[in-house]
N, CA, C and O atoms as a Tripos MOL2 file, in Angstrom:
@<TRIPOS>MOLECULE
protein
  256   255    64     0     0
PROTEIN
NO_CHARGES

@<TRIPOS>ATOM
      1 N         -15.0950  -15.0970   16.1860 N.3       1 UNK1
      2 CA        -14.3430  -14.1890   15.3530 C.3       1 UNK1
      3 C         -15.3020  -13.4210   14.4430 C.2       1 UNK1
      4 O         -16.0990  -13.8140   13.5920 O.2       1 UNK1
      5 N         -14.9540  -12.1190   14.9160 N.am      2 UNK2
      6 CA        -16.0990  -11.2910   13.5170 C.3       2 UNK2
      7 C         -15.4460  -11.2330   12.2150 C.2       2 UNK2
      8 O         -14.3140  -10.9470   11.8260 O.2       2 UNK2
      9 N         -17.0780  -11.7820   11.4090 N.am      3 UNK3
     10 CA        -16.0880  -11.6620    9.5450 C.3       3 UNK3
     11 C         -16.2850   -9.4920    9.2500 C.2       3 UNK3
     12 O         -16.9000   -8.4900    9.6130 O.2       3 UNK3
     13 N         -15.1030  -10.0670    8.2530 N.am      4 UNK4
     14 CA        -15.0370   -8.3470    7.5980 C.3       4 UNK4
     15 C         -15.6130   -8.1840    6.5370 C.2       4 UNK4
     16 O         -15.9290   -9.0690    5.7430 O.2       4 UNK4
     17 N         -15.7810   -7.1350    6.4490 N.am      5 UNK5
     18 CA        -16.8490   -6.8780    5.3180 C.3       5 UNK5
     19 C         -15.9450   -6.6850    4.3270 C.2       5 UNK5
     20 O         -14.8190   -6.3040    4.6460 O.2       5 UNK5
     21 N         -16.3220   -6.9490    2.7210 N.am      6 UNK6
     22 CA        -15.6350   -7.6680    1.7330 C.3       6 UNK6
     23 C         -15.1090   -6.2650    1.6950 C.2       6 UNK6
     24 O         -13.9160   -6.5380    1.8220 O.2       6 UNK6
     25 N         -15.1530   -4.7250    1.5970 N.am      7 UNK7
     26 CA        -14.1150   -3.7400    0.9960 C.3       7 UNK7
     27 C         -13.1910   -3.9920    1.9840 C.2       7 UNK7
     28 O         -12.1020   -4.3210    1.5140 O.2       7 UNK7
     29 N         -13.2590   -3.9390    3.7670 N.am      8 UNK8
     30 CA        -11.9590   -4.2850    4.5980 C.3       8 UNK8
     31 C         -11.1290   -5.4610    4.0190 C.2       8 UNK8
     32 O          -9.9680   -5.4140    4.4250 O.2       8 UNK8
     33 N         -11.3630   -6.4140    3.2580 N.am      9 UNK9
     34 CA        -10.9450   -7.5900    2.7710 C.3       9 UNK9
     35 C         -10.2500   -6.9540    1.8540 C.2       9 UNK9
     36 O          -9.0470   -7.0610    2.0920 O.2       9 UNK9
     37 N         -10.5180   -6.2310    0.7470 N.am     10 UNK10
     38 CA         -9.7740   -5.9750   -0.4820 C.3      10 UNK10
     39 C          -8.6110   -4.6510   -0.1530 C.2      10 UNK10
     40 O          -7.7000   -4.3510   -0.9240 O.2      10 UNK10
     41 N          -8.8790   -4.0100    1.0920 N.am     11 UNK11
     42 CA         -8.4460   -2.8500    1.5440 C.3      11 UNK11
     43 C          -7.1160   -3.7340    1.7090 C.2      11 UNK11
     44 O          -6.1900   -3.4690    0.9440 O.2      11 UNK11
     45 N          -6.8620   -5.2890    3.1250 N.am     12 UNK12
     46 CA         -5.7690   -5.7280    3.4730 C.3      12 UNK12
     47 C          -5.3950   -5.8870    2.2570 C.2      12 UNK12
     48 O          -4.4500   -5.1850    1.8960 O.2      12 UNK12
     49 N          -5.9310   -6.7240    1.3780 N.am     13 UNK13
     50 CA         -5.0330   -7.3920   -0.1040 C.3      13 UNK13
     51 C          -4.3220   -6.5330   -0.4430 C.2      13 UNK13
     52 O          -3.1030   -6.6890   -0.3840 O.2      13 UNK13
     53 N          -4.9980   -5.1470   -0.9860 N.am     14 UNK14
     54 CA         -4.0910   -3.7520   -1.2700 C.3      14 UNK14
     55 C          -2.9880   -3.1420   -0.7250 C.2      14 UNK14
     56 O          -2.0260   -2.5410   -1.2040 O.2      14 UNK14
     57 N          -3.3350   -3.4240    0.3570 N.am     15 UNK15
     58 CA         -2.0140   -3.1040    1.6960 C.3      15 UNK15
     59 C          -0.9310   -3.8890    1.6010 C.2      15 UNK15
     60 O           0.2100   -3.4520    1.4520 O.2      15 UNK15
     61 N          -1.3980   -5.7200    1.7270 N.am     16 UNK16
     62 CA         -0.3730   -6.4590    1.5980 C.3      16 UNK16
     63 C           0.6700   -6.5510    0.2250 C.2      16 UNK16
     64 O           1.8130   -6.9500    0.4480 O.2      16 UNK16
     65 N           0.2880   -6.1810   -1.2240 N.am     17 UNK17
     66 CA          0.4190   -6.1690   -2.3260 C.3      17 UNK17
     67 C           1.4770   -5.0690   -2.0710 C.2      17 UNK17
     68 O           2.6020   -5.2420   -2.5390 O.2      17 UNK17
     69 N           1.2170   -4.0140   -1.4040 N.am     18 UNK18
     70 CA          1.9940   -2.8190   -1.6410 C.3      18 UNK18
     71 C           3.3600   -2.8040   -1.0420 C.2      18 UNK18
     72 O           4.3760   -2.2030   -1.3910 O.2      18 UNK18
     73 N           3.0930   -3.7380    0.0980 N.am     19 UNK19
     74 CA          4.1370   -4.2830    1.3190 C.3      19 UNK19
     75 C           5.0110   -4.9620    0.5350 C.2      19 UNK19
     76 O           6.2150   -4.7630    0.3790 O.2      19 UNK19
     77 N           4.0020   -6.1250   -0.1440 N.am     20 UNK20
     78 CA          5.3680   -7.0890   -1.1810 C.3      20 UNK20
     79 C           6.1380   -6.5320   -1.8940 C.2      20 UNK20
     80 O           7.3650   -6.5890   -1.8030 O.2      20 UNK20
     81 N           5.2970   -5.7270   -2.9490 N.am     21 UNK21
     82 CA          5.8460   -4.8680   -3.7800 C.3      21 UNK21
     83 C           7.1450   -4.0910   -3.6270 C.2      21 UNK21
     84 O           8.1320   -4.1210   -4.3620 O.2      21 UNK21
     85 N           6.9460   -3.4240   -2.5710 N.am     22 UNK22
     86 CA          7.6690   -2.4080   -1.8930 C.3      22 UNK22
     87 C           9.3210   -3.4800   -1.6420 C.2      22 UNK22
     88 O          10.3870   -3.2020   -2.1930 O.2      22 UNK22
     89 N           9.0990   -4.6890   -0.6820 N.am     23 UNK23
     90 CA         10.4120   -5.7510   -0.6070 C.3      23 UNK23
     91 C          10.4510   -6.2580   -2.0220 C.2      23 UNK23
     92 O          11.5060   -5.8760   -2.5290 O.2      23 UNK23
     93 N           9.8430   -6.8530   -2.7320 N.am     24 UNK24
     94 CA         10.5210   -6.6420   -3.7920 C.3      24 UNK24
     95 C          11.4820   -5.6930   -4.7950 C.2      24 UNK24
     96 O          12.4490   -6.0000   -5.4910 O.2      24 UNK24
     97 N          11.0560   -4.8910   -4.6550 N.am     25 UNK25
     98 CA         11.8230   -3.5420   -5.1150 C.3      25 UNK25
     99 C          13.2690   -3.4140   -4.1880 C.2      25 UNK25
    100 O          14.3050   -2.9560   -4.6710 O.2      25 UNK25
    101 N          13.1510   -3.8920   -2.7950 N.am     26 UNK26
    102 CA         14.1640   -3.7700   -2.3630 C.3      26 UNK26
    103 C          15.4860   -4.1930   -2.4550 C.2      26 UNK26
    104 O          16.6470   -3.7960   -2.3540 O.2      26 UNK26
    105 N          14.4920   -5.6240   -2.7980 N.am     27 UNK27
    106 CA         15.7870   -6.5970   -3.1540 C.3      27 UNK27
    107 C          16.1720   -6.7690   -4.1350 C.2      27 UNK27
    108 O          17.0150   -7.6610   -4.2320 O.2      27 UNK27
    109 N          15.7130   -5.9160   -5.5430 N.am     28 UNK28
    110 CA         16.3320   -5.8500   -6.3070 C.3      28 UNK28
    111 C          16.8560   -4.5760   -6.9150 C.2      28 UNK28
    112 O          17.1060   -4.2750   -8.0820 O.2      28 UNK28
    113 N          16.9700   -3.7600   -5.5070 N.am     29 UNK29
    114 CA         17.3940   -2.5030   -5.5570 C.3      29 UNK29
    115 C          19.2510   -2.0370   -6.3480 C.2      29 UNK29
    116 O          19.6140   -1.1330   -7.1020 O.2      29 UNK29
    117 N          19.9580   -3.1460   -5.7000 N.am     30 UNK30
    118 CA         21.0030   -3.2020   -5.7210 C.3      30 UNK30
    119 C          21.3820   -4.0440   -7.6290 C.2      30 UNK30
    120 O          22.4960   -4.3860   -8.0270 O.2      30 UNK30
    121 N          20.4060   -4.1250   -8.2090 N.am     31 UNK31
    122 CA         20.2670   -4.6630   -9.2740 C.3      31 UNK31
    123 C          20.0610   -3.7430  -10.3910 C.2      31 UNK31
    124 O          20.7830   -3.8700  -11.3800 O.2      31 UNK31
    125 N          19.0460   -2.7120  -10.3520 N.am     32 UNK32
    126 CA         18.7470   -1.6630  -10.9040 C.3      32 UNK32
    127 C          19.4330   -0.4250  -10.7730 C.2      32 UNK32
    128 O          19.9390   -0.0170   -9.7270 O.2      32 UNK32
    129 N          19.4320    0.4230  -12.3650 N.am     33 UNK33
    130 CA         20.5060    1.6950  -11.6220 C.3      33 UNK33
    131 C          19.1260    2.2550  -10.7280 C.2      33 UNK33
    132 O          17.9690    1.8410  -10.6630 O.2      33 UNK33
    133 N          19.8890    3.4660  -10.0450 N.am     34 UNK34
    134 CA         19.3820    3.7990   -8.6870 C.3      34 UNK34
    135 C          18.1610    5.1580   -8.7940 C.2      34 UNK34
    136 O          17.4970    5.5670   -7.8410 O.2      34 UNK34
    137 N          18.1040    5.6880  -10.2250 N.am     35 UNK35
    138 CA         16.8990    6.5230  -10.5940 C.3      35 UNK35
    139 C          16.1370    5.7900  -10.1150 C.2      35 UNK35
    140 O          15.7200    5.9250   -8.9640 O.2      35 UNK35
    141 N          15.7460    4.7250  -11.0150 N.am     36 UNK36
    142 CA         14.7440    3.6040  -11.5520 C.3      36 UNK36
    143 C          14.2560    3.2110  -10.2480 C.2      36 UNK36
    144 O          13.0440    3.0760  -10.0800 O.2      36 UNK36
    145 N          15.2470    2.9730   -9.1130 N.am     37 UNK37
    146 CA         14.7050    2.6880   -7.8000 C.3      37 UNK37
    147 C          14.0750    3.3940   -7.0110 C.2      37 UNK37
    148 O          13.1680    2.9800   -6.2890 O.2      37 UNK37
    149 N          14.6610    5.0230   -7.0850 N.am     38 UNK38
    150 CA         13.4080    6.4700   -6.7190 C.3      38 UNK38
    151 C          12.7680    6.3800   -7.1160 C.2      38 UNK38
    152 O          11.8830    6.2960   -6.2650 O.2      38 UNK38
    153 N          12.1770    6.2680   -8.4370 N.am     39 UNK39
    154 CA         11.0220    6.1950   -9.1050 C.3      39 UNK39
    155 C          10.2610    5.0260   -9.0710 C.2      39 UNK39
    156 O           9.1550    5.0580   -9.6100 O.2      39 UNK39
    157 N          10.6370    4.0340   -8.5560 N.am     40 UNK40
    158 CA          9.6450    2.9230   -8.2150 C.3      40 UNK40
    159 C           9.4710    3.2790   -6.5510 C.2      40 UNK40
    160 O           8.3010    3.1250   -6.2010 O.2      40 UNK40
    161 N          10.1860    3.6270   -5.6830 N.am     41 UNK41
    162 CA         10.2150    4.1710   -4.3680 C.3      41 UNK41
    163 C           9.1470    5.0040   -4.2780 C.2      41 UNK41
    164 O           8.3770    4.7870   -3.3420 O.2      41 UNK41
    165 N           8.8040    6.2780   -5.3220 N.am     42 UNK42
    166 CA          8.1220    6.9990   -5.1080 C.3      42 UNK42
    167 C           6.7400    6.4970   -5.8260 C.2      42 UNK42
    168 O           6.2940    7.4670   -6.4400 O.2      42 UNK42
    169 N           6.2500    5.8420   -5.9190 N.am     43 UNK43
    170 CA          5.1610    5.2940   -6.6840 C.3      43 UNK43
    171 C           4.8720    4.4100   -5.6400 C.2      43 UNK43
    172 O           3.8770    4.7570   -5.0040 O.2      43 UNK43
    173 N           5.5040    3.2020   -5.1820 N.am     44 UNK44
    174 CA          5.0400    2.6780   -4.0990 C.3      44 UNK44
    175 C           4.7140    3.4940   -3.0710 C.2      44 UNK44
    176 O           3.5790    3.1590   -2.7330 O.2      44 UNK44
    177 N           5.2750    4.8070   -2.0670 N.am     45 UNK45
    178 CA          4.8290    5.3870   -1.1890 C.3      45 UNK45
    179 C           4.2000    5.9890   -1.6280 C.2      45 UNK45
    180 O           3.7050    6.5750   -0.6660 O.2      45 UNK45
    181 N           3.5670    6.5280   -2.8380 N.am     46 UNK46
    182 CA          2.0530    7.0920   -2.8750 C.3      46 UNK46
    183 C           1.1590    6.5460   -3.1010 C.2      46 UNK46
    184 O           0.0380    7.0540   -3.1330 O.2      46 UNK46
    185 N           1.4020    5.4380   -3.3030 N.am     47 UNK47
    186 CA          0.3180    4.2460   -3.4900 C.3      47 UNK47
    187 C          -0.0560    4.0080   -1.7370 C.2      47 UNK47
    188 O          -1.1980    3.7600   -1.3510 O.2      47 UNK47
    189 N           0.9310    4.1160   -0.9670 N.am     48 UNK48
    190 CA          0.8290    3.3420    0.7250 C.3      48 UNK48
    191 C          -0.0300    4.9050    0.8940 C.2      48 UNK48
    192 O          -0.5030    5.0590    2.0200 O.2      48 UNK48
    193 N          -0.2390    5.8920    0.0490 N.am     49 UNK49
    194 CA         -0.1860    7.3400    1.1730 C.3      49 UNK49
    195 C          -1.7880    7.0650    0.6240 C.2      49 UNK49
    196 O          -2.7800    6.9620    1.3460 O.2      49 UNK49
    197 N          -1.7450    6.9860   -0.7170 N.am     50 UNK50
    198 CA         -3.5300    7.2520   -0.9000 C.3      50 UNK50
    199 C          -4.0310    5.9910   -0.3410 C.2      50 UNK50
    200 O          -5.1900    6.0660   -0.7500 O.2      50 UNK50
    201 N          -3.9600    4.6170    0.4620 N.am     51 UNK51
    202 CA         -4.4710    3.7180    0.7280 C.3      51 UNK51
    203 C          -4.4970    4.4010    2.5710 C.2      51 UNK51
    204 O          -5.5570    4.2810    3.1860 O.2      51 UNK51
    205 N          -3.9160    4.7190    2.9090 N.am     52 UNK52
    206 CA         -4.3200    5.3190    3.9800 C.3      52 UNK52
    207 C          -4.7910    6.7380    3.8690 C.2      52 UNK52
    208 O          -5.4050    6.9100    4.9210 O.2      52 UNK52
    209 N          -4.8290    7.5260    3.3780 N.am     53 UNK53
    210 CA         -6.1210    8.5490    3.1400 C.3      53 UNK53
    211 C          -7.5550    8.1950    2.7290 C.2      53 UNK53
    212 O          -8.6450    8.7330    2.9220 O.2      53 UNK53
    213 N          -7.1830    7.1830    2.1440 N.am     54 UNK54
    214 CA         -8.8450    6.2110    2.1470 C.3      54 UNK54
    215 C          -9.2550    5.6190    2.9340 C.2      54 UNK54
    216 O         -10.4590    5.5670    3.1850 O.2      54 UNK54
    217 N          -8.0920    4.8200    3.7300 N.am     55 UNK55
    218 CA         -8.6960    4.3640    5.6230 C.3      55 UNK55
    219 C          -8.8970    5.5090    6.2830 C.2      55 UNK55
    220 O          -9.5860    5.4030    7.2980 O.2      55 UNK55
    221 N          -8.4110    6.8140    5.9450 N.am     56 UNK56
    222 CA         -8.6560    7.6890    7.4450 C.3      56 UNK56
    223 C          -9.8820    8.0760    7.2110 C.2      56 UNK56
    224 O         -10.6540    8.1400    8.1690 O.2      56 UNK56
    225 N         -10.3530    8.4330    5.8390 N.am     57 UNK57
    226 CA        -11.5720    9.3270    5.5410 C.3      57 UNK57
    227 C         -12.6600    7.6580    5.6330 C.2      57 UNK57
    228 O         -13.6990    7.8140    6.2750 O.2      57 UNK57
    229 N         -12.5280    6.8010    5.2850 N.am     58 UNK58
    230 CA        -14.1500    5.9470    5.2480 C.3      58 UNK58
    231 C         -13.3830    5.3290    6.9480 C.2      58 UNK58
    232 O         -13.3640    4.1410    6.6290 O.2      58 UNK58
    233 N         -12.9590    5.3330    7.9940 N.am     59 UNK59
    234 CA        -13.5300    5.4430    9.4640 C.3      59 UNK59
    235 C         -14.0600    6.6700    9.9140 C.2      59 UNK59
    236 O         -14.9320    6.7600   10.7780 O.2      59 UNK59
    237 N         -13.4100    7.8260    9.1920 N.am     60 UNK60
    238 CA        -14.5550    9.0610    9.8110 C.3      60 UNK60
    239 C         -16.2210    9.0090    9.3290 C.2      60 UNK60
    240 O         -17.2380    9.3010    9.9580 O.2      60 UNK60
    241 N         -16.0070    8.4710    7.8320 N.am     61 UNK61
    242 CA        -17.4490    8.2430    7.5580 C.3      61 UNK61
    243 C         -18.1830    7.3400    8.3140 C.2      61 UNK61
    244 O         -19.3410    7.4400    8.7170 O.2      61 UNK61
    245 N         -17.2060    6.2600    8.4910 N.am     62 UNK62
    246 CA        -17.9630    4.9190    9.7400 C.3      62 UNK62
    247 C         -18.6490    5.4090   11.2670 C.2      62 UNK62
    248 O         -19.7720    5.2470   11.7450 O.2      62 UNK62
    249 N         -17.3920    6.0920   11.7800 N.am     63 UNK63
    250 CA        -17.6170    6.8800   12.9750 C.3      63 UNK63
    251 C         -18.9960    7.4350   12.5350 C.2      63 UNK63
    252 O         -19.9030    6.7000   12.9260 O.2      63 UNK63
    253 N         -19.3790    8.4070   11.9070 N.am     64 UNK64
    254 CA        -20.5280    9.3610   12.1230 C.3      64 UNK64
    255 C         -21.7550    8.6580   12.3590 C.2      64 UNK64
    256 O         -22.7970    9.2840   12.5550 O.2      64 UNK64
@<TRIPOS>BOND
     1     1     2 1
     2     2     3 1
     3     3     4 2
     4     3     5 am
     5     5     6 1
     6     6     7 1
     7     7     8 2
     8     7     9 am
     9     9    10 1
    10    10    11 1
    11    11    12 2
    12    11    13 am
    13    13    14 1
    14    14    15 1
    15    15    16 2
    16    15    17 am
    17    17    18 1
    18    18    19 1
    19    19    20 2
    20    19    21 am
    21    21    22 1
    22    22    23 1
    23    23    24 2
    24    23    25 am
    25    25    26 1
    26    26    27 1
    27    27    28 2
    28    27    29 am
    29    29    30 1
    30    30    31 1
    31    31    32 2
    32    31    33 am
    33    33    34 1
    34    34    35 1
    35    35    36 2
    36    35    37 am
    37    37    38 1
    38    38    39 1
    39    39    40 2
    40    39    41 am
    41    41    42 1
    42    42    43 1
    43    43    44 2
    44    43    45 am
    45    45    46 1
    46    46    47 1
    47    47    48 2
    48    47    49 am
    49    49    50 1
    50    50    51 1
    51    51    52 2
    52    51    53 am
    53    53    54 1
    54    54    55 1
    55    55    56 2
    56    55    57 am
    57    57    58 1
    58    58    59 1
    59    59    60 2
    60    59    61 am
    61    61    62 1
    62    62    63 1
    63    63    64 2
    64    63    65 am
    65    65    66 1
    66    66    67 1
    67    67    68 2
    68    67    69 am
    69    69    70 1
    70    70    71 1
    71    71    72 2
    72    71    73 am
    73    73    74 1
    74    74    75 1
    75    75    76 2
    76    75    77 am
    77    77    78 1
    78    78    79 1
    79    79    80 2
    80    79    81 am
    81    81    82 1
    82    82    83 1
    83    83    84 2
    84    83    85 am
    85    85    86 1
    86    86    87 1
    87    87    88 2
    88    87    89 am
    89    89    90 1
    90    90    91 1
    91    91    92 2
    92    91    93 am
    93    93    94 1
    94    94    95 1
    95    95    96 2
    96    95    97 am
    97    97    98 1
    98    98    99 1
    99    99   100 2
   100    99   101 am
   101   101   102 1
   102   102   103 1
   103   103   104 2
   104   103   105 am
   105   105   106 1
   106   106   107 1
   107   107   108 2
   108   107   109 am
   109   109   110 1
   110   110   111 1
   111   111   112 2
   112   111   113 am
   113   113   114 1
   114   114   115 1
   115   115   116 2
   116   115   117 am
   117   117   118 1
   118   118   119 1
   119   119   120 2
   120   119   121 am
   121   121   122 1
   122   122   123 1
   123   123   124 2
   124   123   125 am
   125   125   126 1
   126   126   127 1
   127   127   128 2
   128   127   129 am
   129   129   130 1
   130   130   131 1
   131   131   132 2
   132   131   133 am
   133   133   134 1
   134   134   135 1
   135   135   136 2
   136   135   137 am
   137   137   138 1
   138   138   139 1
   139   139   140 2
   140   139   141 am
   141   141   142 1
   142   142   143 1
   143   143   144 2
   144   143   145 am
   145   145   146 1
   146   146   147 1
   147   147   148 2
   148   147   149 am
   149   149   150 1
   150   150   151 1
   151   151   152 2
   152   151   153 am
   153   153   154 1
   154   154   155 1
   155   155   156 2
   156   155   157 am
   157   157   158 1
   158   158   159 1
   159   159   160 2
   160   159   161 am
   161   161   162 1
   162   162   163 1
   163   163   164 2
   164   163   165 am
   165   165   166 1
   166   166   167 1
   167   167   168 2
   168   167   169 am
   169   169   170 1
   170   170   171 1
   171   171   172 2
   172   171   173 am
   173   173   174 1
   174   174   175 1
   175   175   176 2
   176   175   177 am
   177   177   178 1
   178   178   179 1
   179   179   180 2
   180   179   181 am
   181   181   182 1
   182   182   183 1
   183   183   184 2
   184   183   185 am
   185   185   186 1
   186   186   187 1
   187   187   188 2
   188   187   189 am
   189   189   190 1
   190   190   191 1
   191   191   192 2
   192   191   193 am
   193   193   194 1
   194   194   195 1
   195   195   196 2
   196   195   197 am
   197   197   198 1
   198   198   199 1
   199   199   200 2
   200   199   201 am
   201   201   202 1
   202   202   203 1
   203   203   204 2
   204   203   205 am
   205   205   206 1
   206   206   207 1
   207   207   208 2
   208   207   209 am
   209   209   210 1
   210   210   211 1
   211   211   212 2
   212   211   213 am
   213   213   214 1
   214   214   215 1
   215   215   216 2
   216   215   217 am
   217   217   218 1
   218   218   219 1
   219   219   220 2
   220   219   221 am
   221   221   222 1
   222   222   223 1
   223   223   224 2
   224   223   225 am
   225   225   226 1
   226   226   227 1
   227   227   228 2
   228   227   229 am
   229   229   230 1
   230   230   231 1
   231   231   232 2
   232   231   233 am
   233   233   234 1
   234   234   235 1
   235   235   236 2
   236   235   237 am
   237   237   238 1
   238   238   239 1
   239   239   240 2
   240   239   241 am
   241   241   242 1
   242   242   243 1
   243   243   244 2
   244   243   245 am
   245   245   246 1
   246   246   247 1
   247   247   248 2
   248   247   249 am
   249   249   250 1
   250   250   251 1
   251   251   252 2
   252   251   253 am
   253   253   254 1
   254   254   255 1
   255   255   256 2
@<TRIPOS>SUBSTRUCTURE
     1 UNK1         2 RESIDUE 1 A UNK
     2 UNK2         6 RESIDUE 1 A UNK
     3 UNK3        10 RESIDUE 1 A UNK
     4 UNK4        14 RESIDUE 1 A UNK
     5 UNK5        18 RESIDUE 1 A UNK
     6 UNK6        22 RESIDUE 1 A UNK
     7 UNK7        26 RESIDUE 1 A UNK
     8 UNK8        30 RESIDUE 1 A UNK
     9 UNK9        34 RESIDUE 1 A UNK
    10 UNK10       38 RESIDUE 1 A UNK
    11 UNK11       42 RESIDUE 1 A UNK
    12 UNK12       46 RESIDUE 1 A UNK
    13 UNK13       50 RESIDUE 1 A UNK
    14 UNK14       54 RESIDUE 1 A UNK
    15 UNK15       58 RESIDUE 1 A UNK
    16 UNK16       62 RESIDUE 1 A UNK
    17 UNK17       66 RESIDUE 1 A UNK
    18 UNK18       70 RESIDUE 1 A UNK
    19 UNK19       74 RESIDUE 1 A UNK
    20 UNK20       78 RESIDUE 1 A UNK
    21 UNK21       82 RESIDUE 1 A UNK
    22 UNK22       86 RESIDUE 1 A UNK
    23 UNK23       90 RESIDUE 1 A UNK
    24 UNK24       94 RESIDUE 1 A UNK
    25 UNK25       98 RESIDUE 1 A UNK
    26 UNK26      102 RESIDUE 1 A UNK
    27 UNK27      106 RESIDUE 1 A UNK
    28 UNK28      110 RESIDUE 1 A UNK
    29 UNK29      114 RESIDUE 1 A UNK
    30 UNK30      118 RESIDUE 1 A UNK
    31 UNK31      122 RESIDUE 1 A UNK
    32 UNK32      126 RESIDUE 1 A UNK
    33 UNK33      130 RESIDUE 1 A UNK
    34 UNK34      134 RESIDUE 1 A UNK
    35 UNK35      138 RESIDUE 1 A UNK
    36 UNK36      142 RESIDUE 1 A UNK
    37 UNK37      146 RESIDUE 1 A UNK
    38 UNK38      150 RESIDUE 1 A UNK
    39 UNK39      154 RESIDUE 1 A UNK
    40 UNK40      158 RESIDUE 1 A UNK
    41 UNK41      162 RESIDUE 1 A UNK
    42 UNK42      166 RESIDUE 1 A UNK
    43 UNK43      170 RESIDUE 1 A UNK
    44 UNK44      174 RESIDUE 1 A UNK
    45 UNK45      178 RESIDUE 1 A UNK
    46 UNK46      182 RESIDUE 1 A UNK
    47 UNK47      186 RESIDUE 1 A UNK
    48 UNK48      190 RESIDUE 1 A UNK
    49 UNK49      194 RESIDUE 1 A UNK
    50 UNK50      198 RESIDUE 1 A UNK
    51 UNK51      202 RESIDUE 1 A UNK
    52 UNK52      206 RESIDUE 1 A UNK
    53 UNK53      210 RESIDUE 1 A UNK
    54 UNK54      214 RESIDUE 1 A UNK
    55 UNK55      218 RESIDUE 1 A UNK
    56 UNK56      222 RESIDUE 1 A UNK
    57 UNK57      226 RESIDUE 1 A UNK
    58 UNK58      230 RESIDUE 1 A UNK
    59 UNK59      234 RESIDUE 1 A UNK
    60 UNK60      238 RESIDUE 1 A UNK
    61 UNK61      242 RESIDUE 1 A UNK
    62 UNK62      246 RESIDUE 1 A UNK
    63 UNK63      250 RESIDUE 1 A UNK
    64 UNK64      254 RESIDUE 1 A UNK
């Protein structure tokens, strides 16, 4: 098994954090009024959008 190099390591943590995050919010969607839930909605998916604009751009840097 190949090890990953420690930023791919902190990259998953970030990913997975955002994943939880994100079901958490879900399930207590129905708990919160429903602004509060766009606005945590939209903070989590730009959090998922700039964590993959940072995977796409450092594999193009890898690639070269």
């Amino acid at each position: 098994m190949a090890r990953e190099e420690p930023a791919e390591r902190l990259n998953m943590i970030v990913l997975v954090a955002a994943l939880l995050l994100l079901g958490l919010v879900l399930g207590a969607v129905v708990q919160i009024p429903l602004p509060l839930s766009f606005a945590l909605a939209t903070v989590i998916g730009c959090w998922l959008l700039v964590f993959a604009v940072r995977e796409r751009a450092s594999e193009r840097r890898g690639s070269r």
